[in-house]
Backbone and ligand atoms as CSV (ligand in chain L), in Angstrom:
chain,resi,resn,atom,element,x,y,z
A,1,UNK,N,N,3.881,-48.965,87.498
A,1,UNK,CA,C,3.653,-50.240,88.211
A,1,UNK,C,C,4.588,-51.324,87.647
A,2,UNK,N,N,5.312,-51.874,88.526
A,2,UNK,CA,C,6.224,-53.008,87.922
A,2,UNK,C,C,5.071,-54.514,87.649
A,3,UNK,N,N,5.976,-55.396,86.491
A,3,UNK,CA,C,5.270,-56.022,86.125
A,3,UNK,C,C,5.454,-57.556,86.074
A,4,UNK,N,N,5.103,-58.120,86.375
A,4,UNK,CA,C,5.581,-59.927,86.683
A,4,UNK,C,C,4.992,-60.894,85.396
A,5,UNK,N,N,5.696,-61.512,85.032
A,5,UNK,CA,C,5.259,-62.010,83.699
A,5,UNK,C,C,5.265,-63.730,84.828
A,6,UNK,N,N,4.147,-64.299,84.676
A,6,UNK,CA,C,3.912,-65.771,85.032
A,6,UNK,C,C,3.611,-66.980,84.120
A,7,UNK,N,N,4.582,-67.373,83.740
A,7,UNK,CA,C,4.986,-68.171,82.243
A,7,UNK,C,C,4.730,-69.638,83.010
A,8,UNK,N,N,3.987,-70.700,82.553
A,8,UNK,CA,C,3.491,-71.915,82.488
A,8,UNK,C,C,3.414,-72.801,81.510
A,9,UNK,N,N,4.365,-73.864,81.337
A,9,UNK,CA,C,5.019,-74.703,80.653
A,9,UNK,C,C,3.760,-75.737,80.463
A,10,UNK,N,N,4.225,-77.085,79.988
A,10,UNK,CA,C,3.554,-78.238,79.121
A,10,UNK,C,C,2.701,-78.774,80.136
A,11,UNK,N,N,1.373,-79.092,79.654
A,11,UNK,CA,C,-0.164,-79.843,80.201
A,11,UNK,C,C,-0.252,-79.071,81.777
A,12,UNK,N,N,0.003,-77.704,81.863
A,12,UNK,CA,C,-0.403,-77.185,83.057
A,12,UNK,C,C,-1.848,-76.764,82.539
A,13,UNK,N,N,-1.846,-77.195,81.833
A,13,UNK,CA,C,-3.523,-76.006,81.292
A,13,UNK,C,C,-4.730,-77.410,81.762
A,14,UNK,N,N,-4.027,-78.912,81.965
A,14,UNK,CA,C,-4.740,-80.099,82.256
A,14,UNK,C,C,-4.879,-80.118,84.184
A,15,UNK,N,N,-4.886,-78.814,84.755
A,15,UNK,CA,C,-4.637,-78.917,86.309
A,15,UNK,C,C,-6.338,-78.838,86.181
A,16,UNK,N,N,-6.399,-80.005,87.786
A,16,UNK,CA,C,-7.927,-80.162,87.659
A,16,UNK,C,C,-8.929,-81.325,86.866
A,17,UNK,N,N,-8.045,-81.689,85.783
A,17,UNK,CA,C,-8.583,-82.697,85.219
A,17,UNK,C,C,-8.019,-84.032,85.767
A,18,UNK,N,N,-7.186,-84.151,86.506
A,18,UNK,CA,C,-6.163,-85.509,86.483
A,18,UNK,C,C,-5.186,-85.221,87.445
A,19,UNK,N,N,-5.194,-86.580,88.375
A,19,UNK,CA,C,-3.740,-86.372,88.864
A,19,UNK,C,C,-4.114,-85.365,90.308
A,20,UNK,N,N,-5.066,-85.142,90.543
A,20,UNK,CA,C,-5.608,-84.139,91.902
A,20,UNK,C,C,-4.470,-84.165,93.331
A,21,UNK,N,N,-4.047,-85.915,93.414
A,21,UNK,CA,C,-3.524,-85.650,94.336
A,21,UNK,C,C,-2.150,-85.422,94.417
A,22,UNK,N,N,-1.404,-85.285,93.225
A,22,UNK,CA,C,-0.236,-84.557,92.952
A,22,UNK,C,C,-0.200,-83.350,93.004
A,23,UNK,N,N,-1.276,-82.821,92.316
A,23,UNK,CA,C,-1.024,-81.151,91.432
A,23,UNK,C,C,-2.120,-80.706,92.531
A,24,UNK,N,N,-3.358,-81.139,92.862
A,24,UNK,CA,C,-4.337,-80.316,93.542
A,24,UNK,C,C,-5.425,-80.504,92.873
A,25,UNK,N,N,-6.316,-79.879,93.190
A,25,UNK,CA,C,-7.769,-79.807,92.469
A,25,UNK,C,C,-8.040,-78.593,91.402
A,26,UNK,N,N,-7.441,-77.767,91.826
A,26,UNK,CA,C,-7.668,-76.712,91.091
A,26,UNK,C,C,-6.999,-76.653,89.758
A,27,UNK,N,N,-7.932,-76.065,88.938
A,27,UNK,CA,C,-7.302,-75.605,87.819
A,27,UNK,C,C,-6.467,-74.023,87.429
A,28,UNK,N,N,-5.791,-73.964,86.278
A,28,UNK,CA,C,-4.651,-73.079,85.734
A,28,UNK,C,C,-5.471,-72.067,86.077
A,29,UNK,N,N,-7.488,-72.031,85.382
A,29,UNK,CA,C,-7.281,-70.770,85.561
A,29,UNK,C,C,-7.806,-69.715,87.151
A,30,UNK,N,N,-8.212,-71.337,87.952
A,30,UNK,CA,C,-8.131,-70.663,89.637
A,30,UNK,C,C,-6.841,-70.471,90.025
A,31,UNK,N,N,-5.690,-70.827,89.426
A,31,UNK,CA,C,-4.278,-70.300,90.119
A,31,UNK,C,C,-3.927,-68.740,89.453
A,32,UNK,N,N,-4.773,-68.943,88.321
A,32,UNK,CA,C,-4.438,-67.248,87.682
A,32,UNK,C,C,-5.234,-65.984,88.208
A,33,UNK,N,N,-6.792,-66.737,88.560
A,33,UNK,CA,C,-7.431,-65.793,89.565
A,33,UNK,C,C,-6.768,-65.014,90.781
A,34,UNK,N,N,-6.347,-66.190,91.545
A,34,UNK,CA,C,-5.761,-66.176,93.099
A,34,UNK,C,C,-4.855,-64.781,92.825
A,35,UNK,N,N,-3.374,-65.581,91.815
A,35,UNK,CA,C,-2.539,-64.735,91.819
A,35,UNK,C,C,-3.467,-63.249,91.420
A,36,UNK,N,N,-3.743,-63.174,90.367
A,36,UNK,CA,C,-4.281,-61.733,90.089
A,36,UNK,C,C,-4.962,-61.003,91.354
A,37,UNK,N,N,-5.574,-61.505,91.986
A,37,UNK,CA,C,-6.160,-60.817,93.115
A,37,UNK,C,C,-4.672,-60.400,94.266
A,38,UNK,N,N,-3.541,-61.580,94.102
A,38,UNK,CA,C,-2.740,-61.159,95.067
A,38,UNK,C,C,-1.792,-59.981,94.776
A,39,UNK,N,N,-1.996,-60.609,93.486
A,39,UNK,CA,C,-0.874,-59.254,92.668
A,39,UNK,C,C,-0.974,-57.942,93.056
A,40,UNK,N,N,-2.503,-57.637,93.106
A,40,UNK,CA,C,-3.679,-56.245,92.709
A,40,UNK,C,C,-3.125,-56.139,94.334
A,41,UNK,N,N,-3.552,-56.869,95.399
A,41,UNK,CA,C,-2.785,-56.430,96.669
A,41,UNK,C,C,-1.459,-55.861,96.986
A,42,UNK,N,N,-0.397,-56.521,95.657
A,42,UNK,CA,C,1.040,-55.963,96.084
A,42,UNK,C,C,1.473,-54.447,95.172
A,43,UNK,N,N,0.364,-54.557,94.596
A,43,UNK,CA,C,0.397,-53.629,93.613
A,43,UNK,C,C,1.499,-54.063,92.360
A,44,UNK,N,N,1.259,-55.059,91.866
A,44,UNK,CA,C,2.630,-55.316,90.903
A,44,UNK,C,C,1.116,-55.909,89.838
A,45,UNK,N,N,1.473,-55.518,88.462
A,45,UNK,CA,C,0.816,-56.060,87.154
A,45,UNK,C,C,0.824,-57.149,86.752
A,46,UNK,N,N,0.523,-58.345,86.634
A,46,UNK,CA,C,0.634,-59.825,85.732
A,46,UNK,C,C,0.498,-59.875,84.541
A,47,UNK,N,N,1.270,-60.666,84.192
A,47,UNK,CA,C,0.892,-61.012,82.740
A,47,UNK,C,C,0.814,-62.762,82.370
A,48,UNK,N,N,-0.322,-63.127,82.278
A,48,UNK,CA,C,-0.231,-64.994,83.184
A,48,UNK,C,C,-0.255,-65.663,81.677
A,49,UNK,N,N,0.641,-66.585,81.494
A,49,UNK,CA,C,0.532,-67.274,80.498
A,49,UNK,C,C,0.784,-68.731,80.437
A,50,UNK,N,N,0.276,-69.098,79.238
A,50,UNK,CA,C,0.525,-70.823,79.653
A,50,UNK,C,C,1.011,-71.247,77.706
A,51,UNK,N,N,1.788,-72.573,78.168
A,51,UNK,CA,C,1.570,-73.293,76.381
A,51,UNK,C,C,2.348,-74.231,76.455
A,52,UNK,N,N,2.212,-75.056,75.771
A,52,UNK,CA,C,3.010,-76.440,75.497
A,52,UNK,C,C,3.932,-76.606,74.591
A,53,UNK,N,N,4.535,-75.322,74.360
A,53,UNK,CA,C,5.556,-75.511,73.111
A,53,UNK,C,C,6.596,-74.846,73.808
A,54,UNK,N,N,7.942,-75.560,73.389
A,54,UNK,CA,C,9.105,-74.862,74.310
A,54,UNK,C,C,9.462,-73.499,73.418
A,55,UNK,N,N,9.497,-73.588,72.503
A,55,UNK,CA,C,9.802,-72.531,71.686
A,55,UNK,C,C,8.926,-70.721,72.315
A,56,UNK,N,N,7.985,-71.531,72.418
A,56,UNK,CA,C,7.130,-70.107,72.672
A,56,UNK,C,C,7.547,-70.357,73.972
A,57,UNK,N,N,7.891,-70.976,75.271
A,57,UNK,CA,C,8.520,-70.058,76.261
A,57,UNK,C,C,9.889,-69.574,76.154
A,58,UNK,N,N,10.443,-69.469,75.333
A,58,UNK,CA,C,11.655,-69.214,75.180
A,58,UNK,C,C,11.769,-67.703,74.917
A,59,UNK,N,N,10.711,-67.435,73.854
A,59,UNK,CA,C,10.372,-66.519,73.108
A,59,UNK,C,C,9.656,-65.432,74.438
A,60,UNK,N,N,8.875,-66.219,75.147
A,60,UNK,CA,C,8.008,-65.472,76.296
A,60,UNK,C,C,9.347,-64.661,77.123
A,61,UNK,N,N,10.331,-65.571,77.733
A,61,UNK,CA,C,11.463,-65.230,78.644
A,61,UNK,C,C,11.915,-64.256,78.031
A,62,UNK,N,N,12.447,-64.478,76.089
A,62,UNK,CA,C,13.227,-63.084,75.505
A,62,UNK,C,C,12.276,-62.105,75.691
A,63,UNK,N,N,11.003,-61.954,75.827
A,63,UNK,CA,C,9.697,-60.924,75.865
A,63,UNK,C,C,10.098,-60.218,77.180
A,64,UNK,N,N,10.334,-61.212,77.778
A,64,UNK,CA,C,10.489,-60.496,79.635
A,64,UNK,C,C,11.613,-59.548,79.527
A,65,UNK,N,N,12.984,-59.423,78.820
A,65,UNK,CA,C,13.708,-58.877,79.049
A,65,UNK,C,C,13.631,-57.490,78.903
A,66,UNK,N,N,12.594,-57.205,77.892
A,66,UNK,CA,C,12.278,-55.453,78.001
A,66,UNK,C,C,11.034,-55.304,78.421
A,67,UNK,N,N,9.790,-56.169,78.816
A,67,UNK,CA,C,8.419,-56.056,79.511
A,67,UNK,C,C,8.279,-56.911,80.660
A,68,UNK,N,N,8.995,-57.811,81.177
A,68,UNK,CA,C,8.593,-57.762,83.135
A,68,UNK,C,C,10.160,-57.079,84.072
A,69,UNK,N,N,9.276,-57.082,85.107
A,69,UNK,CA,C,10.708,-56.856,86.155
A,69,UNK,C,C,11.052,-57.999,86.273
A,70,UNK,N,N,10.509,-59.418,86.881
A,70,UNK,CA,C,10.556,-60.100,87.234
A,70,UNK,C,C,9.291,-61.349,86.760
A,71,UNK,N,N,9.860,-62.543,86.228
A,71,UNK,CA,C,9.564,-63.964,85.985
A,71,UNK,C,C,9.339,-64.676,87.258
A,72,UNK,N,N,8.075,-65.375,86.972
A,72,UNK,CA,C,7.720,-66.510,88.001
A,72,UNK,C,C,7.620,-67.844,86.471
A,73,UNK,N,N,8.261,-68.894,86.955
A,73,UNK,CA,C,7.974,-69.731,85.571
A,73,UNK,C,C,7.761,-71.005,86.396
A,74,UNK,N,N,6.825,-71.663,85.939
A,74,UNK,CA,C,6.977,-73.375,85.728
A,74,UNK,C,C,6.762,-74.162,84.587
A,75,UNK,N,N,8.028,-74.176,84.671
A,75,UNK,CA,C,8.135,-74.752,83.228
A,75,UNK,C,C,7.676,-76.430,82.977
A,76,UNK,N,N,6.924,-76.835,83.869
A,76,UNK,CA,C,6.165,-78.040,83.578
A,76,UNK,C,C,7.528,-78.912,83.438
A,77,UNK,N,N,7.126,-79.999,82.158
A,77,UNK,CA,C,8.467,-81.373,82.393
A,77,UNK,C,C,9.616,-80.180,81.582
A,78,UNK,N,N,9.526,-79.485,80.952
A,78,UNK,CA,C,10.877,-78.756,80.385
A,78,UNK,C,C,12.132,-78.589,81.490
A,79,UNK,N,N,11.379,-78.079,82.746
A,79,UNK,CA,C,12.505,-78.004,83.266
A,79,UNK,C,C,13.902,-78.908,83.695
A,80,UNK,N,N,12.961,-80.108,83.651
A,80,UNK,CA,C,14.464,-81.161,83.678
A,80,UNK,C,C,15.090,-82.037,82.136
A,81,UNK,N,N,14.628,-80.808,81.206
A,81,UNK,CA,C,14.984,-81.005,79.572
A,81,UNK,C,C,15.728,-80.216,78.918
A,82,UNK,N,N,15.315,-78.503,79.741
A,82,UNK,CA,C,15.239,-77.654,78.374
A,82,UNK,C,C,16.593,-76.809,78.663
A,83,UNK,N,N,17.469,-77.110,77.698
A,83,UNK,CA,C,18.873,-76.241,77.722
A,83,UNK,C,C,18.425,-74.981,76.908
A,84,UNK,N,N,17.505,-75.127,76.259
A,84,UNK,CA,C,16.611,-73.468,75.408
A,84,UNK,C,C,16.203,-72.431,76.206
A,85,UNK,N,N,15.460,-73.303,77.564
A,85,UNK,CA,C,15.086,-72.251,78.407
A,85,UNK,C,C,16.014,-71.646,79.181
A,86,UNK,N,N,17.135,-72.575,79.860
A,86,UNK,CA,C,17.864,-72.099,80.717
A,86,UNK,C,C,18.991,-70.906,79.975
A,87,UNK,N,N,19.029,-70.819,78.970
A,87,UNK,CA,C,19.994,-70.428,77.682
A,87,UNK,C,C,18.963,-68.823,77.892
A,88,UNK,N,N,17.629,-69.091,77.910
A,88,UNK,CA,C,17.187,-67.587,77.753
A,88,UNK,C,C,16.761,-67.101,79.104
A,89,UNK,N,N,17.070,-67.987,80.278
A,89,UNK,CA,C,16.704,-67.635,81.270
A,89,UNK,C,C,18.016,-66.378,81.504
A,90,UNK,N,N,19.445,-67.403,81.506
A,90,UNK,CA,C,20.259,-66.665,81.670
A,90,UNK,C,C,20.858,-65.355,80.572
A,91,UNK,N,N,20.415,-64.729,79.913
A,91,UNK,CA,C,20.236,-63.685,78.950
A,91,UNK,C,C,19.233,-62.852,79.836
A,92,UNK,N,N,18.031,-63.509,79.961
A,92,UNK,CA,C,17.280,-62.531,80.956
A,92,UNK,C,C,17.279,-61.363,81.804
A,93,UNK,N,N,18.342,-61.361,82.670
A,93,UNK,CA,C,18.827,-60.711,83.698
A,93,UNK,C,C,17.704,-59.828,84.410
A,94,UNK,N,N,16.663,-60.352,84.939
A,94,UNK,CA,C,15.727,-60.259,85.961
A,94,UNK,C,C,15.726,-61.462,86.490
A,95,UNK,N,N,14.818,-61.068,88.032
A,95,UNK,CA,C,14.605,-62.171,88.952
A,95,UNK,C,C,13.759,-63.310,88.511
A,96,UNK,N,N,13.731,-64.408,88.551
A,96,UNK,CA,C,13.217,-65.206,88.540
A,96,UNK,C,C,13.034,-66.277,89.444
A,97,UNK,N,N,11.665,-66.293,89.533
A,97,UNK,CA,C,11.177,-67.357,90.774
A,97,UNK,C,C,10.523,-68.904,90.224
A,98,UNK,N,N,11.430,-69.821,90.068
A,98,UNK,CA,C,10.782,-71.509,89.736
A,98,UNK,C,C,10.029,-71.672,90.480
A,99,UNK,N,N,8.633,-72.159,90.237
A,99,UNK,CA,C,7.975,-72.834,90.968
A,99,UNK,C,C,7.530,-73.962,90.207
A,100,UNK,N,N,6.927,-74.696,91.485
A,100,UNK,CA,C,6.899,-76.321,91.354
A,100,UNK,C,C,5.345,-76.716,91.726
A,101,UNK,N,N,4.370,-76.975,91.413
A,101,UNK,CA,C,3.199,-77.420,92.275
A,101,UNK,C,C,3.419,-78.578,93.551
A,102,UNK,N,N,4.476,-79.435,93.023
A,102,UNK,CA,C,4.847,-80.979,93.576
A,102,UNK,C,C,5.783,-80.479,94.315
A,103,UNK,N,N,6.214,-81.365,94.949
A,103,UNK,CA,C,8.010,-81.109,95.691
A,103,UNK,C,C,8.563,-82.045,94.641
A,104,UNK,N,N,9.635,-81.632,94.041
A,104,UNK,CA,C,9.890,-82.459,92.461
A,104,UNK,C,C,11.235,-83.141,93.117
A,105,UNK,N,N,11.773,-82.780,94.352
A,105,UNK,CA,C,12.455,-83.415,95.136
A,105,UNK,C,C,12.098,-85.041,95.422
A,106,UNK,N,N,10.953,-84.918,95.561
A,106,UNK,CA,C,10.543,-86.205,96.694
A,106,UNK,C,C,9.589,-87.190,95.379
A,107,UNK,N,N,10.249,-86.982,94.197
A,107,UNK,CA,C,9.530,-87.641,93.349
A,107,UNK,C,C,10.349,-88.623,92.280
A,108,UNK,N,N,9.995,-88.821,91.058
A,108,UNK,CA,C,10.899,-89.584,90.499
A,108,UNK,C,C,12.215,-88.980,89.751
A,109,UNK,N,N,13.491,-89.780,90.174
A,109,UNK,CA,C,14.810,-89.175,89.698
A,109,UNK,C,C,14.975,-88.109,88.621
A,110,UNK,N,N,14.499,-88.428,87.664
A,110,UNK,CA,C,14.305,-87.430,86.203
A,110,UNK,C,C,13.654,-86.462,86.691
A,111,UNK,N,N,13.143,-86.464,87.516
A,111,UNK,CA,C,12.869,-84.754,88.099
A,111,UNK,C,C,13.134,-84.044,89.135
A,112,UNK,N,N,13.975,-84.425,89.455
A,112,UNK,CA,C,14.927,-83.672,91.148
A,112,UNK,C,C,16.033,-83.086,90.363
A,113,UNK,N,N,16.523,-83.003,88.738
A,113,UNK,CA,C,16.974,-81.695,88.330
A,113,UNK,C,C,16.100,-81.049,87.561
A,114,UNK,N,N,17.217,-79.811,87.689
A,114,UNK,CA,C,16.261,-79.066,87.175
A,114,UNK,C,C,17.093,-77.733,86.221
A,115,UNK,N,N,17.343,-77.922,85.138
A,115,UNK,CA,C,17.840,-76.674,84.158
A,115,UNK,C,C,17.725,-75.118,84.921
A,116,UNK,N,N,16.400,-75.241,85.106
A,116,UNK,CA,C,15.716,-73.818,85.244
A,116,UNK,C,C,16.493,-73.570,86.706
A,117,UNK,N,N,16.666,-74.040,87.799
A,117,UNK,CA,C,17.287,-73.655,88.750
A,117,UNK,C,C,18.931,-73.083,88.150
A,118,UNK,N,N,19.518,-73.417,87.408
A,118,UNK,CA,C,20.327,-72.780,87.664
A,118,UNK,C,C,20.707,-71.268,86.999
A,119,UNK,N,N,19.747,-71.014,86.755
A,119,UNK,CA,C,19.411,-69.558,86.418
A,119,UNK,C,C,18.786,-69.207,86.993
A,120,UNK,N,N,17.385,-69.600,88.236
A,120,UNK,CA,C,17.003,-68.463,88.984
A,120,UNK,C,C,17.240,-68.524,90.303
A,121,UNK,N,N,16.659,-66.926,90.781
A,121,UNK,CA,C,16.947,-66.349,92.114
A,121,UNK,C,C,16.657,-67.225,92.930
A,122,UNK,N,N,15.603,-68.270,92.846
A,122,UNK,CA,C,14.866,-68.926,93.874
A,122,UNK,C,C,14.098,-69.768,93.347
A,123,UNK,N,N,14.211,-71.054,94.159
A,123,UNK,CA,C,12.710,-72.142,94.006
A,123,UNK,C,C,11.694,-72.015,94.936
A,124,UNK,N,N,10.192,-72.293,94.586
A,124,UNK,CA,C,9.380,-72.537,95.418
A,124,UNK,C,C,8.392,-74.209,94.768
A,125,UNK,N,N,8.716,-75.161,95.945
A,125,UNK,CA,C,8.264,-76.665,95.151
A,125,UNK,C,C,7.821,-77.361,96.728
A,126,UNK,N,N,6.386,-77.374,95.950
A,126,UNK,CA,C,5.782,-78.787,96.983
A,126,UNK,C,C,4.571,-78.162,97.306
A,127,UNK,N,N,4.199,-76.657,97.733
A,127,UNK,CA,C,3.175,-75.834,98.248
A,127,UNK,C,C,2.045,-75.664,97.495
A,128,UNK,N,N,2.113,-76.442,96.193
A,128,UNK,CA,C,0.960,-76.934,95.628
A,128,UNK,C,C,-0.087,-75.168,94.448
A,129,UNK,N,N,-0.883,-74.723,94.532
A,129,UNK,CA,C,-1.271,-73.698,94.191
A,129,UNK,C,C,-1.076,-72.431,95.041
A,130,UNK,N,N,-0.934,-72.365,95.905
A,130,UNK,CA,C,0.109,-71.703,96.690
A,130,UNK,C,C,1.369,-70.673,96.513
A,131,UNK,N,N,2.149,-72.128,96.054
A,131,UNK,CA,C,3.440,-71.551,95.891
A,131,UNK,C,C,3.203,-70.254,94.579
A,132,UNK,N,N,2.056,-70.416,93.802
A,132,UNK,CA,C,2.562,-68.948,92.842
A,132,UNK,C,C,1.912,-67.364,94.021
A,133,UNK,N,N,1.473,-67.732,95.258
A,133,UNK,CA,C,1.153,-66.850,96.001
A,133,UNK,C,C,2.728,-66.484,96.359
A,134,UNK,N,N,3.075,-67.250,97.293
A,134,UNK,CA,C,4.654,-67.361,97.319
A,134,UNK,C,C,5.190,-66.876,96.415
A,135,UNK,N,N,5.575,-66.784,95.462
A,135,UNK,CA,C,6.622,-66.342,94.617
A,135,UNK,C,C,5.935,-64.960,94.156
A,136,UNK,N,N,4.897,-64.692,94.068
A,136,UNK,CA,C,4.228,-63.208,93.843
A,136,UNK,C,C,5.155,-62.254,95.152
A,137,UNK,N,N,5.104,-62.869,96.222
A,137,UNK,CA,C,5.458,-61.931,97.372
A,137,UNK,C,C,6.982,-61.753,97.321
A,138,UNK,N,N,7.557,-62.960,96.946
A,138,UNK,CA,C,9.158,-63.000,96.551
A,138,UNK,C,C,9.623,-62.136,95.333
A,139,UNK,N,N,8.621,-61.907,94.357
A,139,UNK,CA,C,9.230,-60.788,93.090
A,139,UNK,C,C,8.836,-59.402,93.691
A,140,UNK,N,N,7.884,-59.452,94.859
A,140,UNK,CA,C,7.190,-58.041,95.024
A,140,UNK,C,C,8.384,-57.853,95.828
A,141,UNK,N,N,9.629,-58.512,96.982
A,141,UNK,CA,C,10.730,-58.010,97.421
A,141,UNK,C,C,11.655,-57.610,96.814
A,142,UNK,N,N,11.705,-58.711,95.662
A,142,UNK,CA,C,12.998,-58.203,94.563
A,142,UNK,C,C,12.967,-57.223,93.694
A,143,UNK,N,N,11.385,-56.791,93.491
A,143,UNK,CA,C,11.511,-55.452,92.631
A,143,UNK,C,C,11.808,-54.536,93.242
A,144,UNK,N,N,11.103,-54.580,94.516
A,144,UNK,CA,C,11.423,-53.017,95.583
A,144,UNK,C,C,10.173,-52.390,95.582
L,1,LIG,O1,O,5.049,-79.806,90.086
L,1,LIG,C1,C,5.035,-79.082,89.076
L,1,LIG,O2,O,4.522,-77.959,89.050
L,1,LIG,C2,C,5.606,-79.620,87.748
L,1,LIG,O3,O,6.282,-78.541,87.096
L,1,LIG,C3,C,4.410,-80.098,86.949
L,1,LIG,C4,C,4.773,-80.790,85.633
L,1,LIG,C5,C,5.827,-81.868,85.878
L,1,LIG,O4,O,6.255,-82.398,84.632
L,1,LIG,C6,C,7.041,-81.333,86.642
L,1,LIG,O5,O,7.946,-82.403,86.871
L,1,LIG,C7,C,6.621,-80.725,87.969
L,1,LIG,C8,C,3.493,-81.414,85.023
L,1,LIG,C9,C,2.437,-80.408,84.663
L,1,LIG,C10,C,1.022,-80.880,84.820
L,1,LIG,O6,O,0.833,-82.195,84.297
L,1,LIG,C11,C,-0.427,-82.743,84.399
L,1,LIG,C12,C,-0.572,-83.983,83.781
L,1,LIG,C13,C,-1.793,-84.627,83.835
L,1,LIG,C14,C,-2.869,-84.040,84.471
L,1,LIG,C15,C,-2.717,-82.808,85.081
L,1,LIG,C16,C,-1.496,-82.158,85.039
């Protein structure tokens, strides 16, 4: 069974407490439910993680390179910071799918870039808890 590692960056673990009509209502661990149930449909394995230290996603991404097929990451505010991540994104060499809860487009300047895009296959931003449904179905194409 191929395996999707779903890596979650800084104060995503605060979804649900604050901020509802940005992020949604739901919390990290109803988006980890969802996915797991969608996963178990595509037949692909998860491995769902979360943390607020850049170091340990860095460390998570070098993890992916011999244990997932394919990365789904949101890297929370890192992504329009972290030259660490994008540094191990691109070492990686699996698919990777950014996702966004927000449309990080239609928000404030310091966050319409984004490091992490330019290392992966694809963004998904704005579709709220959703989008990690979305990007489950997008690694389940790219693995095969
Ligand atoms: O839209 C997204 O998914 C973000 O990656 C969420 C990050 C933000 O820094 C990015 O620009 C876009 C924030 C994570 C959640 O932050 C919270 C803060 C307070 C209460 C609840 C969540």
């Amino acid at each position: 069974m191929k395996t999707v590692f779903i890596l979650n960056g800084p104060n995503l673990n605060l979804l649900g407490l604050r901020e509802p009509e940005i992020y949604g209502a739901g919390t990290l661990g109803d988006i980890e439910t969802a996915a797991r149930a969608h996963a178990k449909d595509l037949g692909l394995a998860v491995d769902f993680r979360q943390t607020n230290v850049e170091g340990e996603l860095v460390g998570w991404i070098q993890e992916a390179r011999t244990k997932a097929d394919a990365v789904i990451l949101n890297a929370g505010a890192y992504t329009h910071t972290s030259i660490a991540i994008l540094d191990a994104l691109r070492a990686c060499d699996k698919p990777v799918i950014e996702v966004h809860l927000s449309n990080i487009f239609r928000r404030e300047d310091y966050r319409k870039h984004s490091f992490v895009s330019e290392a992966a296959t694809g963004i998904i931003s704005g579709f709220g808890a959703h989008g990690y449904i979305l990007a489950l179905d997008a690694a389940a194409k790219l693995v095969g």
